[in-house]
N, C-alpha and C positions, 0 to 999 in steps of 0.2 A: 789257559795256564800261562806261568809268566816264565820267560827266559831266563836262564842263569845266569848271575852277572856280578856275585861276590864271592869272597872266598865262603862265608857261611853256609852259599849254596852249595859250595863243594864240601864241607866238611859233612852237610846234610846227607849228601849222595854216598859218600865215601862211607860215612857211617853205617848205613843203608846198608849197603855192599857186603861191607867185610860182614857185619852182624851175621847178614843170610849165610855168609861164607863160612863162617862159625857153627852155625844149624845145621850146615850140610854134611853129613855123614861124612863124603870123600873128599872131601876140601877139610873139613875141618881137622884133619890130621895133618896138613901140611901147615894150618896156619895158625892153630892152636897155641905153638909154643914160642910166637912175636909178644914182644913188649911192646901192646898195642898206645900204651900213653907216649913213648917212645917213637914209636913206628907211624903211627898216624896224623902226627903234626906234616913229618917229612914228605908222606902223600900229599898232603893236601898241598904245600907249598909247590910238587910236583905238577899237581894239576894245576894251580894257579900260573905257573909259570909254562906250561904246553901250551894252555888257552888264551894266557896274554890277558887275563883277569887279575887285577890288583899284580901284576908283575915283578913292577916296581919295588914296590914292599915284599914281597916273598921272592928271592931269587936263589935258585936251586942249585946248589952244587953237589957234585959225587956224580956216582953213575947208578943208574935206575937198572939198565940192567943185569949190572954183575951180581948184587945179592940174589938173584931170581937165578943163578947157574946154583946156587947151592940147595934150593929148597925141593930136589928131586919132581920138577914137576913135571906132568904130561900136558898132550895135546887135550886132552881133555881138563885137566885141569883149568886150560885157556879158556877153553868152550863157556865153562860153569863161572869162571871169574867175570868173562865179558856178558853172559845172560843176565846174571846179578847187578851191575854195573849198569848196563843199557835198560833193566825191568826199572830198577831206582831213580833212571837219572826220565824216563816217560813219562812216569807215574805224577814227575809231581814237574815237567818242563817240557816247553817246547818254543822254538825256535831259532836261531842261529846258530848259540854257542853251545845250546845241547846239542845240536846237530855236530857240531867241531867235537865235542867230547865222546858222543859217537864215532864217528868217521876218525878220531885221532887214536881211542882207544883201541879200534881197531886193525891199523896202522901198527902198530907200535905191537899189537898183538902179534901178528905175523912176524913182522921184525925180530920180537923174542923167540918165536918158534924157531923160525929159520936159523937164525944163529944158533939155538941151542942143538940143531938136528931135531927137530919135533915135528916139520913139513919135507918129505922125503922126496919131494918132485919140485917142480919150478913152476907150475900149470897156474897157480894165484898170479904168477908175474908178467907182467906186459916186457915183451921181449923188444930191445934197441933196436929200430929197422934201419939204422945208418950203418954202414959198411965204412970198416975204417980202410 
């Protein structure tokens, strides 16, 4: 399988994703009511620019995670968005920058929970062993 390495590839994946997200009984009530011709460019220039894929050309501005404090979502919600996300981006990649879209998705997953109050302990986090 070949590695990801344009924006195509991500629009591939991304597509991918939300569709299943669509399908899904309990996701699909959260995400049904995006203006996905709207909403969809802006991911992808998003992933283009985390992974440092055509960069240059897509450079993302706003904040990725403030629209996500409105859309009432759970810890599970997270679960079901990164299964989809990480099942789409296997199926059809492997190698480096899948592995970064991996490992950054999931990153960024926790990130959102945490700040939203959605991970209720600290036990995911490597704790600072320097003493100030």
């Amino acid at each position: 399988m070949p590695d990801l390495n344009t924006k195509s590839d991500i629009e591939i994946i991304v597509r991918e994703q939300y569709g299943k997200l669509l399908e899904d009984k309990f996701t699909a009530l959260v995400f049904s009511h995006l203006n996905f011709e709207e909403h969809l460019p802006r991911i992808f220039t998003f992933w283009c620019f985390v992974l440092d894929i055509d960069a240059a050309n897509n450079p993302y501005h706003g904040s990725a995670f403030e629209p996500h404090t409105k859309l009432g979502l759970t810890a599970k919600h997270f679960k079901i968005w990164l299964h989809y996300l990480h099942s789409a981006i296997n199926e059809k990649y492997e190698g480096p920058n899948a592995e970064k879209w991996i490992n950054k998705s999931n990153e960024l997953g926790i990130i959102f929970q945490y700040k939203m109050g959605l991970i209720d302990d600290e036990s995911h986090l490597i704790k600072n062993s320097r003493k100030n």
